[in-house]
N, C-alpha and C positions, 0 to 999 in steps of 0.2 A: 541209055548207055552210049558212050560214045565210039566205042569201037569192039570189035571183039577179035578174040585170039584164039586159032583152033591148036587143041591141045589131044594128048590122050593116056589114057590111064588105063593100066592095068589093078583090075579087082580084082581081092580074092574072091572066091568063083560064090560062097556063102555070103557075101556081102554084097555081091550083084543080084542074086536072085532074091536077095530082101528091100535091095531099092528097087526093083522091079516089079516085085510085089506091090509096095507102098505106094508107086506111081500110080500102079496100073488100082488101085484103089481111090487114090484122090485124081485120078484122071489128068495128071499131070505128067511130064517127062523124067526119066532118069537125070539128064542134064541141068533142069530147071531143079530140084531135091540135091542135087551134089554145091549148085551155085548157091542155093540158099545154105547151104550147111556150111560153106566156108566162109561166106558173108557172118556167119553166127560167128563161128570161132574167131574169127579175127576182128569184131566187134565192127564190122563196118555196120550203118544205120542203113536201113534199108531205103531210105528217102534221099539220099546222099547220093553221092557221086558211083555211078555204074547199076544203081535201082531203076 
């Protein structure tokens, strides 16, 4: 990735302690599970440009 941009975000409070869950299950970040989720929906390729 070439750069990055801090940002932030308000969660509804049910939908954080379910990515938080699911990180803390694959041992991954809340940030890293949210970046991948809009990489999805916006159809970027993950080997592409910001992978």
């Amino acid at each position: 990735m070439t750069g990055f941009i801090s940002s932030q975000v308000r969660y509804p409070a049910d939908l954080y302690a379910a990515l938080k869950e699911r990180a803390y299950q694959e041992r991954r970040s809340v940030n890293s599970l949210v970046v991948e989720a809009v990489r999805k929906l916006l159809g970027a390729d993950e080997k592409g440009p910001g992978a």
